[in-house]
C-alpha positions in Angstrom: 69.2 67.9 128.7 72.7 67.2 130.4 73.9 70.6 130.2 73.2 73.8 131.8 74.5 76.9 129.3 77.1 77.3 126.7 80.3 79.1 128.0 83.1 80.3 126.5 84.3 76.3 124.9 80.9 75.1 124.6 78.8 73.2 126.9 79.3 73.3 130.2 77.9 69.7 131.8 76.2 68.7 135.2 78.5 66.8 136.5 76.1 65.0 139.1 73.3 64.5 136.4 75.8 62.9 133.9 77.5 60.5 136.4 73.8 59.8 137.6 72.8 59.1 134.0 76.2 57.0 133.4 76.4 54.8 136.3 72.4 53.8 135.8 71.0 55.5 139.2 67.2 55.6 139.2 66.6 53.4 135.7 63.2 53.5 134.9 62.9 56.8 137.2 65.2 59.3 135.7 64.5 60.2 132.3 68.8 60.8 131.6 69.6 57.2 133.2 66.5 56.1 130.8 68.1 57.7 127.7 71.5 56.3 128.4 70.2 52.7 128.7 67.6 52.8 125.5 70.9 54.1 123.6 72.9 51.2 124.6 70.4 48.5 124.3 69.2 49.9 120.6 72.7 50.0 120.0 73.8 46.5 121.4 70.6 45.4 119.1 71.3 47.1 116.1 75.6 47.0 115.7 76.6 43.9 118.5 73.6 41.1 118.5 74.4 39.0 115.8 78.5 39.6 116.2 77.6 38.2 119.9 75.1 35.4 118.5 77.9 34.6 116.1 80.3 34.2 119.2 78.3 31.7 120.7 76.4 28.9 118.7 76.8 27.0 121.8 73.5 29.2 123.4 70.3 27.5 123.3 67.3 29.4 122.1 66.3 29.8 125.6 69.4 31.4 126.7 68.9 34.2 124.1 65.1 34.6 124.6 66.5 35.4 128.4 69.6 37.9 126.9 67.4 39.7 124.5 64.1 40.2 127.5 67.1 41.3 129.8 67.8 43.5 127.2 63.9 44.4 126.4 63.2 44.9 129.9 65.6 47.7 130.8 64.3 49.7 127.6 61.5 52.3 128.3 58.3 52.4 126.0 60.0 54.9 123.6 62.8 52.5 123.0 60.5 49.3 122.9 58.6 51.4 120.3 61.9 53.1 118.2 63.2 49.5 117.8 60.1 48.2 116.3 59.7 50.9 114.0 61.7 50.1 111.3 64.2 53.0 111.9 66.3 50.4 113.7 67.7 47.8 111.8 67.4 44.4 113.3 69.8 41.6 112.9 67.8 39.9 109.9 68.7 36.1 111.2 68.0 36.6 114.8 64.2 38.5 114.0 62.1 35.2 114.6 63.8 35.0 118.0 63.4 38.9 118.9 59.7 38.5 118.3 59.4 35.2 119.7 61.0 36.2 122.8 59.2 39.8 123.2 55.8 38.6 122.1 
């Protein structure tokens, strides 16, 4: 966890562990960084994709294959695994090209 003991208004925070985790030192090696980036990219996936997709027709199908693997590729296994799951809900026109492009 990102915090150390409660005090007297709560949590009190690492300051150096958090700004690691936030400004993505050590992805793939420390396990906060990790958690910060499988958040954003399952949340990217789930809340932004298609908005983003909608943004741009213009994007060949091989331009997204290589924005959704830049985005698989900085998940860790646990991430890769939640978003397959079911518990995440994928962007139902876009699933043919998230499979396509992770398979």
């Amino acid at each position: 966890m990102l915090y150390v003991k409660k005090g007297v208004f709560g949590v009190i925070l690492q300051p150096q562990r958090v700004n690691k985790a936030v400004g993505k030192k050590s992805l793939k090696t420390n396990p906060d960084t990790q958690l910060v980036e499988d958040i954003a990219a399952l949340v990217f996936i789930e809340h932004y994709m298609q908005a983003f997709a909608d943004k741009h027709p213009e994007y060949s199908e091989q331009k997204w294959i290589e924005i959704i693997l830049r985005t698989w590729n900085k998940m860790s296994e646990k991430g890769k695994e939640f978003a397959l799951s079911g518990d995440l809900k994928l962007p139902e026109p876009l699933i043919p090209l998230i499979k396509k492009s992770i398979s």
